[in-house]
C-alpha positions as CSV (number, residue, x, y, z in Angstrom):
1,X,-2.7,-32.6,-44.2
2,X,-5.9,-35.2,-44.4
3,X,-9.1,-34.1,-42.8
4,X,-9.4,-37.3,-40.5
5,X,-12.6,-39.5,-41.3
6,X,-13.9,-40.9,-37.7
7,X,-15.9,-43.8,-38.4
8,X,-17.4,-45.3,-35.3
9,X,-17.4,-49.2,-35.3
10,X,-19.2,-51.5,-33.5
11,X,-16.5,-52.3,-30.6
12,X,-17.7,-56.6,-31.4
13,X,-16.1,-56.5,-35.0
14,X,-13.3,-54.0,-34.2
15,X,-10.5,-56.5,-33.8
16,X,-11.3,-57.2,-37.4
17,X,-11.7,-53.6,-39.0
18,X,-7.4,-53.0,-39.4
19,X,-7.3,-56.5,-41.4
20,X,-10.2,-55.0,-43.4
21,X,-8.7,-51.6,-44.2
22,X,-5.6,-53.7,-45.2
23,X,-7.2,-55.7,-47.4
24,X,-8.6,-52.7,-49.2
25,X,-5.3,-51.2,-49.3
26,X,-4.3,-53.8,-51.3
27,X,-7.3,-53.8,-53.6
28,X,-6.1,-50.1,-54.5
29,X,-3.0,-51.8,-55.6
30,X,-4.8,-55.0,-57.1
31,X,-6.9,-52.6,-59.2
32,X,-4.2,-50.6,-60.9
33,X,-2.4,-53.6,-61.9
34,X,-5.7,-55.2,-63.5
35,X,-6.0,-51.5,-65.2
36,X,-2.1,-51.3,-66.4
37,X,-3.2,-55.0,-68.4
38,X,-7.0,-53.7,-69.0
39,X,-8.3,-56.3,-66.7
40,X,-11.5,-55.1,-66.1
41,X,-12.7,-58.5,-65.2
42,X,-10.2,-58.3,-62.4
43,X,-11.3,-55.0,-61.3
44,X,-15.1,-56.1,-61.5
45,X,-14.3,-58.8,-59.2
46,X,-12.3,-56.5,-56.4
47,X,-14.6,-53.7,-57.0
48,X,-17.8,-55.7,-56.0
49,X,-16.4,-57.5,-53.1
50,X,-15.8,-53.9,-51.8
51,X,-19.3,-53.2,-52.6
52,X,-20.4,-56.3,-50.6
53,X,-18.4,-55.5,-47.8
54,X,-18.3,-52.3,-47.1
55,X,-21.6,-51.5,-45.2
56,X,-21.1,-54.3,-42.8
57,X,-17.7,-53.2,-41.4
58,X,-19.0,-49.7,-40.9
59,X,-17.8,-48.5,-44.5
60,X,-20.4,-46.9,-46.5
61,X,-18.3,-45.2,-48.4
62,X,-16.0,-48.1,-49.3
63,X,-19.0,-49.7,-50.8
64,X,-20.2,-46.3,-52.5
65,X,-16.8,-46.5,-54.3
66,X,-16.7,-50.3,-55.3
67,X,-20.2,-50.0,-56.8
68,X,-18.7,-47.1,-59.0
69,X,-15.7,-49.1,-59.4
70,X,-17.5,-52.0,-60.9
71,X,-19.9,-49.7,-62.9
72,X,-16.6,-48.3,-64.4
73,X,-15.4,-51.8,-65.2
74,X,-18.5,-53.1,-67.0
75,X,-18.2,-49.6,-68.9
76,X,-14.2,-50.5,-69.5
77,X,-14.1,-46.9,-68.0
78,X,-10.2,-46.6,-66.9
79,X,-10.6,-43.0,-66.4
80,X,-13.2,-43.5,-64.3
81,X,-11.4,-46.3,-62.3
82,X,-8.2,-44.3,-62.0
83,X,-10.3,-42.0,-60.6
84,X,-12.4,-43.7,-58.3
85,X,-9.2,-45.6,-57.1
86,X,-7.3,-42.9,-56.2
87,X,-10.5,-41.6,-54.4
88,X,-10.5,-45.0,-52.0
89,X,-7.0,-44.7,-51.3
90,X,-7.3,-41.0,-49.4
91,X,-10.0,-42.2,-48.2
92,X,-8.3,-45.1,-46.5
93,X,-5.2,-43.1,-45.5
94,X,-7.8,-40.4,-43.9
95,X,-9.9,-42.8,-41.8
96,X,-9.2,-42.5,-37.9
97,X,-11.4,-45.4,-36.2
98,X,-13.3,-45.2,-33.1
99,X,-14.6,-48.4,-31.4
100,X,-18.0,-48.1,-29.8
101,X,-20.6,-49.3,-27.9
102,X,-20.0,-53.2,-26.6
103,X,-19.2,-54.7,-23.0
């Protein structure tokens, strides 16, 4: 069993936080596509726009792994990416959210 992650989000932008964590899901699956046809250009591009993103939804961590993500694909790193992918998708599947604050 997942140890649950409860990230507290600013109750304002939580309507938008399960569209977000969607959208990441899908970069998991995005990124090991671009790796199966060593498209690190592809991954660059997924992998910063996590790193831009992250922090402002409440993420930290989501944009701690897209930074590494996009250092992996200016290295052409696939270990590292495989790696680092894998780590945002337990990540995503372990994060419980918790609105705060607001009204």
């Amino acid at each position: 069993m997942l140890d649950k992650n409860i990230i507290a989000v600013d109750a304002q932008i939580a309507a938008l936080v399960p569209r977000f964590l969607g959208n990441r899901a899908a970069d998991v699956d995005k990124i090991r596509a671009a790796l199966a046809g060593a498209d690190f250009e592809a991954v660059r591009v997924a992998a910063h726009g996590m790193k831009g993103s992250g922090g402002g939804y409440g993420f930290p961590e989501i944009s701690r792994l897209g930074a590494a993500m996009e250092e992996g694909a200016l290295r052409r790193d696939a270990a590292a990416i495989s790696a680092l992918v894998t780590s945002l998708e337990t990540y995503l599947a372990s994060i419980e959210i918790r609105a705060e604050g607001g009204e």
